[in-house]
Each structure stands twice: as C-alpha cells, then as structure tokens.
KOLVEXVEX-367062 format. One record per residue (C-alpha): residue number from 1; x, y, z. Coordinates in steps of 0.02 Angstrom, whole numbers, plus 32768, in hexadecimal, padded with zeros to 4 digits. Layout:
# KOLVEXVEX-367062
<pt><nr>NUM</nr><xx>X</xx><yy>Y</yy><zz>Z</zz></pt>
...
***
This chain:
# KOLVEXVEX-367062
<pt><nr>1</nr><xx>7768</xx><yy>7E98</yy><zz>8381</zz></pt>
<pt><nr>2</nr><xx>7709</xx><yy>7DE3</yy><zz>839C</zz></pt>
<pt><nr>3</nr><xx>7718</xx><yy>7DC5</yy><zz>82CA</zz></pt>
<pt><nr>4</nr><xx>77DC</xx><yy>7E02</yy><zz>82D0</zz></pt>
<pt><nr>5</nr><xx>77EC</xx><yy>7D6B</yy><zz>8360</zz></pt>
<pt><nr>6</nr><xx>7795</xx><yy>7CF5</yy><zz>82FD</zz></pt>
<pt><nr>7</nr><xx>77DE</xx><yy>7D11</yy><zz>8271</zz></pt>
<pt><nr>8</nr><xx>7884</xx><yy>7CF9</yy><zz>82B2</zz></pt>
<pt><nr>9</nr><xx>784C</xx><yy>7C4F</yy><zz>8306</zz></pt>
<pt><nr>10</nr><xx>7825</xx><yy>7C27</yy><zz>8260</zz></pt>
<pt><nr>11</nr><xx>78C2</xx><yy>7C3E</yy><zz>820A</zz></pt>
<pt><nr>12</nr><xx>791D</xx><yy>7BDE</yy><zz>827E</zz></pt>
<pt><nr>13</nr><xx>7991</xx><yy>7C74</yy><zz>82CA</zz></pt>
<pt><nr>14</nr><xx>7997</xx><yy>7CD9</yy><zz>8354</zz></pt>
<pt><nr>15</nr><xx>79BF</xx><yy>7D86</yy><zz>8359</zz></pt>
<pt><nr>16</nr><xx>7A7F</xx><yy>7D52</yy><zz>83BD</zz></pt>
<pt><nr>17</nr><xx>7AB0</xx><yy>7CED</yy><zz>8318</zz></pt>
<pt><nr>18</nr><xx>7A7E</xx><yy>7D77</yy><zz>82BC</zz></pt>
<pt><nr>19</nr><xx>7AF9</xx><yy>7DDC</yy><zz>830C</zz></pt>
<pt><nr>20</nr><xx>7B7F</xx><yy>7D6A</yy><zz>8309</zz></pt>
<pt><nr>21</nr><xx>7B6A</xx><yy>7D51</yy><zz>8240</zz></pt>
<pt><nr>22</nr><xx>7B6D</xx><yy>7E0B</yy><zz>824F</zz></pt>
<pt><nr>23</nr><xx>7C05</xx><yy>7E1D</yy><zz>82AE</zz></pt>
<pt><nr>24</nr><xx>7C69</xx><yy>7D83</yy><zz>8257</zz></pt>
<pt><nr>25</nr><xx>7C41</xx><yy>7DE7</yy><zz>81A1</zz></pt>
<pt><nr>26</nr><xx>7C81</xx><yy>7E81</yy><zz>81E7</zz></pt>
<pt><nr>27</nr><xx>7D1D</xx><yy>7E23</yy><zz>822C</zz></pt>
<pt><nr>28</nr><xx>7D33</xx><yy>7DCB</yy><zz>8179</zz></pt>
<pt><nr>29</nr><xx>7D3C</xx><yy>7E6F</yy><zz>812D</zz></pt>
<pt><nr>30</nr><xx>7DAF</xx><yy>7ED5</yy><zz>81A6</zz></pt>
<pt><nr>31</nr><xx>7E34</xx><yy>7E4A</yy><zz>8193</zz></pt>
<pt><nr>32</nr><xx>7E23</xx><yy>7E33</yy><zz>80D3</zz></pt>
<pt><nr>33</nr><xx>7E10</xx><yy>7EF8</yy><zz>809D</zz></pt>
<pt><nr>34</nr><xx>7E1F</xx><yy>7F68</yy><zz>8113</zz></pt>
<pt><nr>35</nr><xx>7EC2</xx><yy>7F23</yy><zz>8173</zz></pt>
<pt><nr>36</nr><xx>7F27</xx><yy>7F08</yy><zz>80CF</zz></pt>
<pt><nr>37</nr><xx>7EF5</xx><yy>7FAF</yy><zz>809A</zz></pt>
<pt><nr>38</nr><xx>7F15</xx><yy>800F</yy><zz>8124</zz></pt>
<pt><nr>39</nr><xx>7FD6</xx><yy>7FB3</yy><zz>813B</zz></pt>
<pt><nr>40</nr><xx>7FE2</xx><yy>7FDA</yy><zz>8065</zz></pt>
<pt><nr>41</nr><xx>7FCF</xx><yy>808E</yy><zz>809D</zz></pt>
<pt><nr>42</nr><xx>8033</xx><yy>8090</yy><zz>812A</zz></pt>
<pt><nr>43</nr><xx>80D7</xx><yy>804F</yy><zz>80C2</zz></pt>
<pt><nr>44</nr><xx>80B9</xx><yy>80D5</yy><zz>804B</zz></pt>
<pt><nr>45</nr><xx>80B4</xx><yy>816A</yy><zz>80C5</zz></pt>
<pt><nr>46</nr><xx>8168</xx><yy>811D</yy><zz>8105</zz></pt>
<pt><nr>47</nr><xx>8192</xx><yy>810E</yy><zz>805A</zz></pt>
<pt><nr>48</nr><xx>8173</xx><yy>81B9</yy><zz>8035</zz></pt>
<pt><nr>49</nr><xx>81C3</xx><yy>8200</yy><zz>80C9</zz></pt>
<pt><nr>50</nr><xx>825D</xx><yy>81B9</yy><zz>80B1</zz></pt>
<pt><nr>51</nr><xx>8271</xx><yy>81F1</yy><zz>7FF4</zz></pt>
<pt><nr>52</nr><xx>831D</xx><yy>8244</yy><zz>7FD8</zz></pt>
<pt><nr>53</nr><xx>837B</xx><yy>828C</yy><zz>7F47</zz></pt>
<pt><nr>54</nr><xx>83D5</xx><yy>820C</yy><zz>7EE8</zz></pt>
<pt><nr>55</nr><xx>8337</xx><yy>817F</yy><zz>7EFF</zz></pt>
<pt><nr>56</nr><xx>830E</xx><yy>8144</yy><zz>7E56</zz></pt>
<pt><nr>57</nr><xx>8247</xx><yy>8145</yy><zz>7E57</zz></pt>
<pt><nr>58</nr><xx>81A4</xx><yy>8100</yy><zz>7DFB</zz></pt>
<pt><nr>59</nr><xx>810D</xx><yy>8178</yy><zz>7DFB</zz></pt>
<pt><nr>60</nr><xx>8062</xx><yy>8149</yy><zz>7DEF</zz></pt>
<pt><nr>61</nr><xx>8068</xx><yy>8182</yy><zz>7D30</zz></pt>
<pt><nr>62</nr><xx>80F5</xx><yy>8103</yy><zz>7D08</zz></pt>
<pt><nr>63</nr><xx>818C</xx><yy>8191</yy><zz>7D02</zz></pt>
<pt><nr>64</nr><xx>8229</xx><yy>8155</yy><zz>7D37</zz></pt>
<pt><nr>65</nr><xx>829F</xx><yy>81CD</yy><zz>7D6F</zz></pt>
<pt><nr>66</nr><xx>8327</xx><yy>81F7</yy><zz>7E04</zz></pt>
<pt><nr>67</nr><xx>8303</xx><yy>827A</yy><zz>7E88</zz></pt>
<pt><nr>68</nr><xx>8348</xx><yy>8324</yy><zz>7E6F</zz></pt>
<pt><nr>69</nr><xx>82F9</xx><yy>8380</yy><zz>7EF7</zz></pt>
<pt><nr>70</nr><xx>8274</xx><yy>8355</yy><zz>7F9A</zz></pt>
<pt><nr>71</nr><xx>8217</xx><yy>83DF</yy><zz>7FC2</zz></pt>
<pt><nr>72</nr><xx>8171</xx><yy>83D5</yy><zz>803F</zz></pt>
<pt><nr>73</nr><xx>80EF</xx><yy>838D</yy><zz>7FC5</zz></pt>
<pt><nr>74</nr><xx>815D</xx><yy>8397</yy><zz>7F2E</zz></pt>
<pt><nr>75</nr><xx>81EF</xx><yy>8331</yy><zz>7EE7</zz></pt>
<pt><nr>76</nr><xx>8254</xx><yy>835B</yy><zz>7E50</zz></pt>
<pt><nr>77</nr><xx>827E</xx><yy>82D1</yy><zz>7DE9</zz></pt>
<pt><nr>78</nr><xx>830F</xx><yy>82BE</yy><zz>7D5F</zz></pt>
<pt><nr>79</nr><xx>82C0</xx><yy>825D</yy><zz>7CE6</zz></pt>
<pt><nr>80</nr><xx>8354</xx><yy>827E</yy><zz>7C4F</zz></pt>
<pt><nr>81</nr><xx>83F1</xx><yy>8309</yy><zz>7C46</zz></pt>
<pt><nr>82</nr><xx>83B0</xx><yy>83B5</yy><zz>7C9A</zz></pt>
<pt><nr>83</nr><xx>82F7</xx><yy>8367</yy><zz>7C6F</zz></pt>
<pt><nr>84</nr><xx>82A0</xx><yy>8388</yy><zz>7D1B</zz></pt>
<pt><nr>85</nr><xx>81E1</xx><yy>836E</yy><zz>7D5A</zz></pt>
<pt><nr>86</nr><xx>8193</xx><yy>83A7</yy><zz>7DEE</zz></pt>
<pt><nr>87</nr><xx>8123</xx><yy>8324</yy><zz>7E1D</zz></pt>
<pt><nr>88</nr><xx>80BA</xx><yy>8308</yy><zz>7ECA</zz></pt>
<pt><nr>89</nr><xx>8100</xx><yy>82A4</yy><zz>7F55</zz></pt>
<pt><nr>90</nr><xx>806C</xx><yy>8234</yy><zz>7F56</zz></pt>
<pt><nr>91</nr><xx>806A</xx><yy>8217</yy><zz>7EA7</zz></pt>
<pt><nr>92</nr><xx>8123</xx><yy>81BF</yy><zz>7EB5</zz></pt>
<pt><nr>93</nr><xx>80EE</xx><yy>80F3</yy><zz>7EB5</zz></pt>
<pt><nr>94</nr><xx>817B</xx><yy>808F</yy><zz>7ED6</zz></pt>
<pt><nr>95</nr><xx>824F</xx><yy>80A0</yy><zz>7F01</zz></pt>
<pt><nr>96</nr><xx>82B6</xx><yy>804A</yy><zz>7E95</zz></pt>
<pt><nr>97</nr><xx>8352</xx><yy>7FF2</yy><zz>7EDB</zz></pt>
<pt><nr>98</nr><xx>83FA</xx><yy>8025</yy><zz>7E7D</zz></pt>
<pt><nr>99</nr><xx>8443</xx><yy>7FBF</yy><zz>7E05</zz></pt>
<pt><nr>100</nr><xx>84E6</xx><yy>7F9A</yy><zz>7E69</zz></pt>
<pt><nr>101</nr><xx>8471</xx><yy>7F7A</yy><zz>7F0C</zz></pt>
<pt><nr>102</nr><xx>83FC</xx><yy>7EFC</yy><zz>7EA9</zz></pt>
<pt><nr>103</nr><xx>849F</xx><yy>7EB4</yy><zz>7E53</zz></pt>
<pt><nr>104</nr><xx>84E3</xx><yy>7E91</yy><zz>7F29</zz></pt>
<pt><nr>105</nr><xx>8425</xx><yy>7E44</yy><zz>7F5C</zz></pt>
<pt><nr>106</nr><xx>8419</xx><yy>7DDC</yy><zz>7ECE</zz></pt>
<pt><nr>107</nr><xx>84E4</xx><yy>7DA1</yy><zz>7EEC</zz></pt>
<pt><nr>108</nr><xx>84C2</xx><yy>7D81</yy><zz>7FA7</zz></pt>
<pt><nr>109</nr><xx>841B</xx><yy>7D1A</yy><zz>7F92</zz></pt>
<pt><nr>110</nr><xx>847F</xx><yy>7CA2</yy><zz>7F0C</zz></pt>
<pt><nr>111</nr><xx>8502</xx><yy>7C8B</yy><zz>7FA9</zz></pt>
<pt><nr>112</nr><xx>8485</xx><yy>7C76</yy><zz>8029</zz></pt>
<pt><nr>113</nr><xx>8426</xx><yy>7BEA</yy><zz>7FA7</zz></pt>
<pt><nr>114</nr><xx>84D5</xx><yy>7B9F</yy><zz>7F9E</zz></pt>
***
C-alpha cells in the first residue's frame, strides 16, 4: 500500500486526476461513437416503420426496387415487370425520393437561392 503511495507521489498524479482523465476519455468517446451511433439507429427504426407500398427503396445489397407488399419483417419489392423479391425489413438501406418530388425540391431551393 506504502510503495502504491509513493509511487504515485512520484509520478506526479494523484489518484482524483486519474479519475478525471478517466472520466473525460469516457466522455470523449460517448459523444464521438456511441451518441452518433445510437441517433444512426434510431432514424433507421423510423425509417423502417414508416415503409409503405409504392416507396422506391435501396437495400443493403445495392437492389433498387419499389415496394409491392409490407408484411411484419418482410417487404416485397418490384425490382422489374412481375419480378418480385422478398427481402427483410432491416435489410432495406435507404428511401428514395420520387422523381417528380426531387424534380419540386430541387425547383424550390433554385427560388429560395433567388
């Protein structure tokens, strides 16, 4: 116990800033990985609760298709004429906006730059 005191006295530290580097590491890495990750996660549960038929979709594996049909964990997805997959819920990435919805964003950020 003596030799743990001295050696700490040697160092230059006591065992409160230890704690406090300690504490300020953990901190550092909550709000630079954890946080972010958890809020990633978050958006894609909302994302995938809101799916509906007629959403044009990305899937993890790159397919690009419109939604036929949401079932509990399952979506089918129209990926060409009467060419259907059933593919997982959580496997579906990203929503893409429609053409004619993207065409009206795009049209009302040039009038609002204007």
């Amino acid at each position: 116990m003596f030799t743990h005191q001295v050696l700490l006295a040697q160092a230059g530290g006591s065992p409160s800033s230890l704690f406090i580097f300690i504490a300020g590491m953990f901190a550092i890495m909550y709000f630079l990985m954890i946080r972010p990750q958890q809020k990633q996660l978050k958006e894609h549960r909302a994302l995938l609760a809101n799916l509906k038929k007629g959403d044009t979709v990305v899937t993890q594996g790159g397919i690009i298709g419109r939604i036929f049909l949401v079932a509990d964990k399952e979506v089918q997805i129209e990926v060409a004429n009467n060419v259907k997959l059933r593919v997982l819920k959580t496997s579906v990435q990203t929503v893409l906006k429609d053409p004619a919805e993207a065409k009206s964003d795009e049209s009302k950020a040039e009038k609002e730059s204007k």
